[in-house]
C-alpha positions in Angstrom: -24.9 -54.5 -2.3 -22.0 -52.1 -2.8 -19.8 -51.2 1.0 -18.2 -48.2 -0.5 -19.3 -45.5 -3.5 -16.7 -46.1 -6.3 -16.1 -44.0 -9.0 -18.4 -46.8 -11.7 -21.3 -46.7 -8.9 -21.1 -42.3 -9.3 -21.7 -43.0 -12.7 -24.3 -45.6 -12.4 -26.2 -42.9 -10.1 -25.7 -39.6 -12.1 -27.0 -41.9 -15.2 -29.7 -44.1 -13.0 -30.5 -40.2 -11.4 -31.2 -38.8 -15.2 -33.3 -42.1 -16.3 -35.7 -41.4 -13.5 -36.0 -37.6 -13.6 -36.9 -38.0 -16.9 -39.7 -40.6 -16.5 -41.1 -38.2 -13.3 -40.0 -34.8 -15.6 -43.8 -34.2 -16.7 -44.9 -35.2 -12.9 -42.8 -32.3 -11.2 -43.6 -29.8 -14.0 -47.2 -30.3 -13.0 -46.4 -29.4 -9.2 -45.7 -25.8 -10.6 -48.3 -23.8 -8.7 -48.5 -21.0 -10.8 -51.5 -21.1 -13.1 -49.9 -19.7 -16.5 -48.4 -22.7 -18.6 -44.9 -22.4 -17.8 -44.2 -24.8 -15.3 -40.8 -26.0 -16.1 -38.9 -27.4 -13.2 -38.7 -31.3 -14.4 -37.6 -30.1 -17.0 -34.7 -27.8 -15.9 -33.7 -30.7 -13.7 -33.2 -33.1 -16.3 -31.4 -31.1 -18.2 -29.2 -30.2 -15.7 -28.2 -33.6 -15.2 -28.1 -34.1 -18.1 -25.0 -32.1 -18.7 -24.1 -33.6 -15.7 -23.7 -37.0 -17.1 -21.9 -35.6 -20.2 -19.0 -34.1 -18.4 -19.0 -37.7 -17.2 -19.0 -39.2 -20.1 -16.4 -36.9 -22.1 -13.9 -37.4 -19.0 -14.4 -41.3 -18.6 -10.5 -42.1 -19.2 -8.9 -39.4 -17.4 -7.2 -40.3 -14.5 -7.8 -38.1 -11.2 -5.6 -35.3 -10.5 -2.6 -35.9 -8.0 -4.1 -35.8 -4.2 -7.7 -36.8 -5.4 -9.7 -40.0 -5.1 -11.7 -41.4 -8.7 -15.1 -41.6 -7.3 -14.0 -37.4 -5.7 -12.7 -36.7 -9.4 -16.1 -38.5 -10.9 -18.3 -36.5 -8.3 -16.5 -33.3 -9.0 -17.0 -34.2 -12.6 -20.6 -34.4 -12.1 -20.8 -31.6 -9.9 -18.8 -29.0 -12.7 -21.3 -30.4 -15.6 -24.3 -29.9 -13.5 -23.1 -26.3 -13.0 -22.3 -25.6 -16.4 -25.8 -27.2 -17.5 -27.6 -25.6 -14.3 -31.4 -24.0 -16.0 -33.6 -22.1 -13.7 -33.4 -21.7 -10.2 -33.9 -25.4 -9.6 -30.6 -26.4 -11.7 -28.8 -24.1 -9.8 -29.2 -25.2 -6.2 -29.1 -29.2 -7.4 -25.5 -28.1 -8.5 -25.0 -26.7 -5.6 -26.2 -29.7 -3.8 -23.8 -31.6 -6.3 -21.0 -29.5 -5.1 -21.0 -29.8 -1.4 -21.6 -33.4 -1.7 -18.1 -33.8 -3.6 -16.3 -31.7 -1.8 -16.7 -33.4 1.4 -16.1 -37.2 0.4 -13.7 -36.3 -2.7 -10.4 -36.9 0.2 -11.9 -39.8 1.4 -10.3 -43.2 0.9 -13.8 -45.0 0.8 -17.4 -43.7 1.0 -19.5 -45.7 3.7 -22.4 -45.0 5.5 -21.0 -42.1 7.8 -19.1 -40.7 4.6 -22.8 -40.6 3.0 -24.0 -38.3 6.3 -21.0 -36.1 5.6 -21.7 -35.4 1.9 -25.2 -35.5 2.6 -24.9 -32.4 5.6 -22.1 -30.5 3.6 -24.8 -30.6 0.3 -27.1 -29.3 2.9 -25.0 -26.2 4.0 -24.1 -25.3 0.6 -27.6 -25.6 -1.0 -28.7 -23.3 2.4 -25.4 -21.0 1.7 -26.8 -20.3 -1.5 -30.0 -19.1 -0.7 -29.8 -15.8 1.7 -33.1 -16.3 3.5 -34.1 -19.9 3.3 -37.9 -21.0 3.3 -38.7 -24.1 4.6 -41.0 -26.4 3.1 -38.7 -26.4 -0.1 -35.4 -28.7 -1.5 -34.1 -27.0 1.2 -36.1 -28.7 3.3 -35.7 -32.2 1.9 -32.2 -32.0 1.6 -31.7 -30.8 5.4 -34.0 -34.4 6.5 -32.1 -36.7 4.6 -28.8 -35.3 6.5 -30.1 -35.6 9.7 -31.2 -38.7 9.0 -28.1 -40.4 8.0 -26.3 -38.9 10.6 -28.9 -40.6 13.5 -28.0 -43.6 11.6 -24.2 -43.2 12.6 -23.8 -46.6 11.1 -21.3 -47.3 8.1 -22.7 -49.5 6.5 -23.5 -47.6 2.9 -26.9 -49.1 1.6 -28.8 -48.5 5.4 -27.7 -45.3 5.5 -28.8 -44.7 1.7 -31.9 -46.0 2.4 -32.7 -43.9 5.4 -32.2 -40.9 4.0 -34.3 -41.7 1.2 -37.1 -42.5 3.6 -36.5 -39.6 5.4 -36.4 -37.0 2.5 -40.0 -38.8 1.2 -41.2 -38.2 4.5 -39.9 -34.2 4.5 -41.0 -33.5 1.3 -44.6 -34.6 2.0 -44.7 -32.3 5.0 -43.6 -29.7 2.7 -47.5 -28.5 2.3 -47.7 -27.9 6.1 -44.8 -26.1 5.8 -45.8 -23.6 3.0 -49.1 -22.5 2.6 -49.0 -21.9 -0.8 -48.3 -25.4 -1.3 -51.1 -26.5 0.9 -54.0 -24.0 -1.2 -52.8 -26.0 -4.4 -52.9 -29.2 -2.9 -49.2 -30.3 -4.2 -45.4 -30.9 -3.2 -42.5 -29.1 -3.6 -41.2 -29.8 -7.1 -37.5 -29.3 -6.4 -37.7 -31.7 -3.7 -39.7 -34.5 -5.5 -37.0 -34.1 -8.0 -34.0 -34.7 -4.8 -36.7 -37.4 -3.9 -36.0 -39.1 -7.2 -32.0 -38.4 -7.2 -31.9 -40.0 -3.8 -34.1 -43.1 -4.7 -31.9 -43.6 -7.4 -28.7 -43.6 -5.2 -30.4 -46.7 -3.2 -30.9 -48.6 -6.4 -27.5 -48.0 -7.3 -26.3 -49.3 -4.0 -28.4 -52.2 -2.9 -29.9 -53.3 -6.8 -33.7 -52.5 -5.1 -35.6 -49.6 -4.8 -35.8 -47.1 -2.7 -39.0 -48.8 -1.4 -42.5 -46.8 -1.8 -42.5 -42.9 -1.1 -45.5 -40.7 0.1 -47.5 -40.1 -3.2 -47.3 -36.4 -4.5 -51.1 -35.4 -3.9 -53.0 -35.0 -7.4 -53.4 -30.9 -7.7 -56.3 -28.9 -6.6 -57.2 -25.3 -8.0 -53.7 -24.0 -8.0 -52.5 -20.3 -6.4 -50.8 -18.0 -8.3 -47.2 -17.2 -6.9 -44.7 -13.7 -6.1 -42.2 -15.0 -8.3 -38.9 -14.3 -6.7 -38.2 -10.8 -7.0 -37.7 -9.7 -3.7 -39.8 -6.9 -2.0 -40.5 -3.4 -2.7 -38.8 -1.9 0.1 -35.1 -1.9 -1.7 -34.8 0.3 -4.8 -31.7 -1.1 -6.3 -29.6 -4.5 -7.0 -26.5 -4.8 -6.7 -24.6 -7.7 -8.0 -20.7 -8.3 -8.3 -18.2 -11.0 -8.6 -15.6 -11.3 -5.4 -12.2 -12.9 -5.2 -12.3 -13.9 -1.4 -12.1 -16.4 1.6 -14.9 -18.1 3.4 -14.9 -16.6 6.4 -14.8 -12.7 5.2 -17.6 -14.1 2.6 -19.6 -15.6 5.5 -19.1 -11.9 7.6 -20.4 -10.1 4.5 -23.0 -12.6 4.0 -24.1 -11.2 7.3 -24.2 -7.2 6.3 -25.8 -7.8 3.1 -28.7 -10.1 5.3 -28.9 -6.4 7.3 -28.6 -4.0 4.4 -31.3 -5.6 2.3 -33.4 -8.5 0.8 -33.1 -11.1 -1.7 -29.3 -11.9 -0.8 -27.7 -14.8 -2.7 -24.2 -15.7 -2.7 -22.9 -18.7 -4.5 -19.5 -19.1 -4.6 -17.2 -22.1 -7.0 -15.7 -24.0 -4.0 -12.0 -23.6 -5.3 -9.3 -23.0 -2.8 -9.3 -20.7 -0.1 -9.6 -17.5 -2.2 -12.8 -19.0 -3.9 -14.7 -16.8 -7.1 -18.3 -15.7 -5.3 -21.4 -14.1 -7.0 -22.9 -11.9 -4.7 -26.7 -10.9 -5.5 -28.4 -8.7 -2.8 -31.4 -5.6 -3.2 -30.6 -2.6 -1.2 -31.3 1.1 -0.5 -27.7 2.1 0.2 -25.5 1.0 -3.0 -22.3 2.0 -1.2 -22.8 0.2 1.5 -23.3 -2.9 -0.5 -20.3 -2.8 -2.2 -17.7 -1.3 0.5 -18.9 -4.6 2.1 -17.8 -6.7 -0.7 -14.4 -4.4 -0.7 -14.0 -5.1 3.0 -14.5 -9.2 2.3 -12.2 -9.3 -0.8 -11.8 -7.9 -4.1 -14.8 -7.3 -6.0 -15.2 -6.4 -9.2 -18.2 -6.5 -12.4 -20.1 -4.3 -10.1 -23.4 -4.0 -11.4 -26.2 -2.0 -10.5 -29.9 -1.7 -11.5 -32.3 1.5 -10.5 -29.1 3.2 -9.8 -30.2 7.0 -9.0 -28.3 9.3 -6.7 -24.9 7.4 -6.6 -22.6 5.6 -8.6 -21.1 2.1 -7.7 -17.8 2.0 -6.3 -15.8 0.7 -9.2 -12.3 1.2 -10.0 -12.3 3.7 -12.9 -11.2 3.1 -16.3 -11.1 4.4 -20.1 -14.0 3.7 -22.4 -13.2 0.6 -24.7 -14.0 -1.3 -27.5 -14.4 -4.9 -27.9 -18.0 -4.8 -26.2 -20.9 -7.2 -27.0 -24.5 -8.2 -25.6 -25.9 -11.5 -25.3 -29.6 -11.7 -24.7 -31.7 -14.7 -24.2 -35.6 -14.6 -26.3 -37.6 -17.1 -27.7 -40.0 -16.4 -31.0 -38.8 -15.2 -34.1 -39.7 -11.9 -34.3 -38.1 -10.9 -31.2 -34.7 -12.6 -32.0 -34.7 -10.7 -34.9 -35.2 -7.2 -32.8 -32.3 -7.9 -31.1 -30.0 -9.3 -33.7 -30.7 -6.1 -35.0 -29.6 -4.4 -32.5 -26.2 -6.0 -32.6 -26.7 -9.0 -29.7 -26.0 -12.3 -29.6 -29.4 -14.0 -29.2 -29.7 -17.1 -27.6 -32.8 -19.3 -27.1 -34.9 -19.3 -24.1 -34.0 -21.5 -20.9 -30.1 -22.1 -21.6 -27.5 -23.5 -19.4 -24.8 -22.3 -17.9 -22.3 -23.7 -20.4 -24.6 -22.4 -23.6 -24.5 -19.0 -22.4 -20.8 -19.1 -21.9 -20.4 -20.1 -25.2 -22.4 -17.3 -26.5 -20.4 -14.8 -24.5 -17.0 -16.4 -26.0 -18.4 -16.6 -29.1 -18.6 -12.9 -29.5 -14.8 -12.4 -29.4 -15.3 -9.5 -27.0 -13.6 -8.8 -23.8 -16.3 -6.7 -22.0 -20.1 -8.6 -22.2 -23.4 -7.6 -20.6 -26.2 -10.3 -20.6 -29.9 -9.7 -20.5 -31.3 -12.8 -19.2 -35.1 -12.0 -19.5 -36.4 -14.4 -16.9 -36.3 -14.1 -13.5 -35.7 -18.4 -13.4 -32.3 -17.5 -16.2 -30.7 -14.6 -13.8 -29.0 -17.6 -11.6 -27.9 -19.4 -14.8 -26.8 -15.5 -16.3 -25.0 -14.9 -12.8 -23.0 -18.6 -13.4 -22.3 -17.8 -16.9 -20.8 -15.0 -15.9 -18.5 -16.1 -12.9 -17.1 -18.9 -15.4 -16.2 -16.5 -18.5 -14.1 -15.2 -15.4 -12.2 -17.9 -16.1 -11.5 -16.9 -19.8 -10.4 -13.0 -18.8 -14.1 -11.5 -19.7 -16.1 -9.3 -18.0 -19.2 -9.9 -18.2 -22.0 -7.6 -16.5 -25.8 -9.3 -15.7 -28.6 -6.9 -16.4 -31.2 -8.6 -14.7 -34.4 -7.8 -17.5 -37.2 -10.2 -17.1 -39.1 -9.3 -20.2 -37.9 -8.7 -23.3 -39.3 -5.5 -23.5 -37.2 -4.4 -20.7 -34.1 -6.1 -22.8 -35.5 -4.1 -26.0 -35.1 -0.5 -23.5 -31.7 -1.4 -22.4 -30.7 -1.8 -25.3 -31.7 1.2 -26.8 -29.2 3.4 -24.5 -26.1 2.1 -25.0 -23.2 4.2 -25.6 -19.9 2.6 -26.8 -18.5 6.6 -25.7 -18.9 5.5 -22.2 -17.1 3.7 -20.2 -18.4 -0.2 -20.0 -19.5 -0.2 -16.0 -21.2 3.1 -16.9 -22.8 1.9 -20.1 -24.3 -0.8 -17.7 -25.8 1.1 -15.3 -27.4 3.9 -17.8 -29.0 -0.1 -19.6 -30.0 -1.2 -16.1 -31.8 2.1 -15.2 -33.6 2.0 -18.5 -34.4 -2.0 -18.1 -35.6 -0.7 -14.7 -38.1 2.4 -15.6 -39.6 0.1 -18.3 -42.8 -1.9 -16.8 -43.8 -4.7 -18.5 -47.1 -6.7 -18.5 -47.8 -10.7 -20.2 -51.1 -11.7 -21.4 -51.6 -15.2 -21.9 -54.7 -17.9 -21.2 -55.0 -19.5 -17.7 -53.6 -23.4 -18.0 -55.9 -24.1 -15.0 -57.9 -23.4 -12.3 -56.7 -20.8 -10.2 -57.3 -18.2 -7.4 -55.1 -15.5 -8.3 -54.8 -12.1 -6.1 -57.2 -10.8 -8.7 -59.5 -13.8 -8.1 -60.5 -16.8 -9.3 -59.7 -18.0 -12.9 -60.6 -20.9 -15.2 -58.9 -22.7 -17.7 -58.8 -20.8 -20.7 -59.4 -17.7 -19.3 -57.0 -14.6 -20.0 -54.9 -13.5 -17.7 -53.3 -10.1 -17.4 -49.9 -10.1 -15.4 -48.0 -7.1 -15.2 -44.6 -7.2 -13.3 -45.0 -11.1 -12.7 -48.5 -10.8 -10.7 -52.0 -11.2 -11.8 -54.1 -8.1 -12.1 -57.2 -8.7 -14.6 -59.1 -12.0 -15.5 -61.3 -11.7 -18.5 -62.8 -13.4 -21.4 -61.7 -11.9 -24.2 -58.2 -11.2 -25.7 -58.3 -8.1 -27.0 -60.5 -6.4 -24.3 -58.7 -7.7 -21.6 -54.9 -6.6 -23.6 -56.6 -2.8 -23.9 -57.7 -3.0 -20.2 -53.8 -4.0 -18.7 -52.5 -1.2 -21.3 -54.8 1.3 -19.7 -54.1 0.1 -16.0 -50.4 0.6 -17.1 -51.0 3.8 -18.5 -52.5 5.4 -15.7 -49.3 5.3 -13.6 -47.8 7.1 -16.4 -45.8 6.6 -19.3 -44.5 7.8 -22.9 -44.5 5.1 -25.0 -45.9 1.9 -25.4 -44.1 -1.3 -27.1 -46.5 -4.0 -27.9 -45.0 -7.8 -29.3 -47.5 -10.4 -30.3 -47.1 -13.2 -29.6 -47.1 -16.9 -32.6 -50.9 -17.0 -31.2 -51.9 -13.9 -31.3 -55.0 -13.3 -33.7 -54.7 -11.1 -36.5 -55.0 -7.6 -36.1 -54.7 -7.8 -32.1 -52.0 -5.4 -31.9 -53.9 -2.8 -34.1 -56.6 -3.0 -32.3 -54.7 -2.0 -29.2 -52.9 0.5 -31.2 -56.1 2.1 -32.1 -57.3 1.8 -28.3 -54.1 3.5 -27.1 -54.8 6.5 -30.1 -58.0 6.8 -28.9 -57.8 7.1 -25.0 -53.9 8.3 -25.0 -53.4 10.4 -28.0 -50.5 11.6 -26.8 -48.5 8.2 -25.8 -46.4 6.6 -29.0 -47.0 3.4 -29.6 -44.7 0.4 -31.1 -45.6 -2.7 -32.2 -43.6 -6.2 -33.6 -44.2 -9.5 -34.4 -42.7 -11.1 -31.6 -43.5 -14.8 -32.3 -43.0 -15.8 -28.5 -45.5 -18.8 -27.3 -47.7 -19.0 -24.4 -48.6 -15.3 -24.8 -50.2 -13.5 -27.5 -49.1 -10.4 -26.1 -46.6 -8.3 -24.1 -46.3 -5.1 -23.2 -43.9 -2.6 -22.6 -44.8 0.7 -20.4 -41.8 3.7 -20.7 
């Protein structure tokens, strides 16, 4: 039994917390309710504690800066890895979680129980801070019971306190299907709180040498749903995302007109002094407004802007420059080698924080837009980019989520203008570009366009199912023609390392046949999971 969390027993839990995410990784990937074969969040989990564990290990024999505890320097440690290692959405707000956790007991002499219920409720705030419209039934969720929990406890006594808000996370996580519906159709848990689940069961070993003692079972999936991946709504035409130099309290006003200007509002800031580094992330109408807010709070600046029409951003002006490079992030062969030549930096799919810093640095440029090409990478993107801060680089997030869209931006750069310009003419042009993904159902599914089987093809354009049907080729002509009917130009077709021969002639042929009049691309893309995708411009 340990009274007090030292600095050995943080490292004993961040490499206990990685031992067990790894034996559950598979587990929590299968809780992805989407029914395309991508599930992923074990995954991003354990490897972003895994870099976690390496800042760890690389700082063992450094002494603690002057005013700071060990086991604060160790957390803080932990907390910095898992952000520069943060993959996907779920990386992100575990870091976050990290964060808040050290901050609070880093000026502590000694971490007992009631220490425990402050890291635990200051985790909670910044894992909620991060989010702009929380959803219950999520991490959120199970990191908000296990709190509350350990603060009923008001007891200091370390293990007991450990070990009720263990329990009580367990318990939140498997009300987590009453909670979201979605979660209740498929028959699962949350998978980013299963993974907190495991991180916390893990602290109670660490502690008292036992386990955390049995947890409600995940339930074994039913026919899963398919899932609005997290792209915010329709009603908001452009997004607006900048870097601000500014307090807590003028970030928590603005926090408040973003919340009333538009939707899918996230602002995660570094924790570091009073005049902290935020990333602000909202989807508005009124691009002015957004960032005259940001102007009021502090000092922004890498405004960036994406369906940018009638307006341009507020940014200070400036003389076109040199030094300029692109990072974007693609998996499969064929399409790395479209963009390398193009001039980018290509770096594989799903990276961490700290890979695509060093693929920004690595460029040797001052000025830096990334293309993240997956919704899950634009929070990973948006950290990479607040840390090359750190270096003097700007670096501007065009948040593409297909690689088509990355291939369109791309294609309109112009080192003549000036680089927020340049931005905003590759964010329009990511923007006007629709993009569909055809791949074969994992599992059993209802889908908004029904139900599917395993093995079925699915047609998905702009992250939604909108065809089920048997065959490949038929089913890849019939989202191309869906497409085409709202208009377009020119079609861009990639195939995928499992695509059959001849697929994308066939469409080709289709397209000559119905659209004479539309141009058609194609490329060996190489990219697995889907044969095809398809770019609409």
């Amino acid at each position: 039994m340990l009274d007090t969390l030292d600095a050995a027993a943080v490292r004993r839990w961040c490499a206990g917390g990685l031992a067990a995410l790894k034996r559950h990784q598979g587990e929590i990937d299968q809780l992805n309710v989407y029914p395309v074969p991508d599930g992923d969040t074990g995954t991003n989990l354990v490897l972003t504690l895994t870099s976690a564990q390496q800042a760890l290990a690389m700082d063992l024999d450094t002494l603690p800066d002057g005013g700071s505890t060990a086991h604060g320097h160790a957390l803080r440690l932990m907390a910095r890895g898992a952000l520069l290692g943060a993959r996907g959405n779920s990386g992100v707000i575990l870091s976050q979680i990290l964060r808040g956790f050290a901050d609070a007991v880093a000026p502590a002499p000694a971490v007992r129980g009631r220490e425990l219920a402050a890291a635990l409720r200051d985790a909670t705030t910044a894992a909620y801070t991060a989010v702009a419209r929380p959803v219950e039934g999520t991490v959120l969720t199970v990191v908000a019971a296990a709190a509350a929990a350990a603060e009923r406890a008001q007891s200091d006594d370390l293990p007991a306190v450990a070990r009720v808000a263990a329990r009580a996370a367990a318990e939140a996580l498997a009300r987590t299907p009453e909670q979201l519906p979605v979660l209740a159709r498929a028959g699962v848990v949350d998978a980013g709180g299963r993974g907190l689940c495991v991180l916390l069961d893990a602290l109670v070993e660490v502690l008292t040498g036992e386990g955390a003692g049995p947890a409600p079972a995940p339930r074994t999936a039913r026919p899963a749903v398919a899932v609005a991946r997290e792209t915010g709504s329709d009603e908001y035409a452009y997004e607006v995302q900048y870097l601000l130099d500014a307090g807590p309290e003028a970030v928590a006003r603005l926090r408040g007109e973003l919340a009333a200007l538009g939707d899918s509002l996230v602002i995660v800031g570094d924790g570091a002094g009073p005049e902290a580094t935020w990333n602000v992330h909202v989807h508005v109408n009124d691009v002015g407004a957004a960032v005259e807010a940001g102007v009021a709070a502090g000092r922004p600046y890498r405004i960036s802007v994406t369906r940018f029409a009638d307006q341009p951003p507020a940014t200070t002006p400036g003389p076109a420059v040199d030094g300029r490079a692109a990072v974007v992030v693609a998996t499969g062969a064929g399409i790395a080698a479209l963009f390398a030549g193009e001039g980018a930096t290509v770096v594989p799919a799903n990276p961490s924080t700290g890979e695509l810093l060093d693929a920004v640095r690595s460029t040797g440029a001052a000025w830096v837009v990334v293309l993240p090409n997956d919704p899950n990478t634009e929070a990973v993107a948006s950290a990479a980019a607040r840390e090359a801060h750190r270096f003097g680089i700007k670096v501007s997030v065009v948040p593409t989520r297909s690689p088509v869209q990355a291939l369109a931006a791309l294609a309109v750069r112009d080192p003549g203008r000036r680089f927020e310009d340049d931005v905003i003419a590759m964010a329009e042009a990511a923007g006007a570009c629709r993009y569909a993904e055809v791949c074969h159902a994992s599992r059993e599914a209802l889908t908004v366009a029904g139900p599917c089987r395993p093995g079925d093809v699915l047609a998905l354009v702009e992250g939604e199912v909108h065809l089920i049907g048997t065959d490949l080729t038929d089913t890849c002509a019939a989202v191309v023609d869906r497409m085409l009917g709202g208009g377009g130009e020119m079609v861009t077709l990639l195939a995928g390392a499992d695509a059959p021969a001849g697929l994308t002639d066939d469409v080709r042929a289709h397209v000559a046949r119905r659209w004479p009049f539309v141009e058609v691309q194609a490329y060996p893309g190489g990219q697995p999971h889907y044969p095809l995708l398809v770019g609409i411009e």
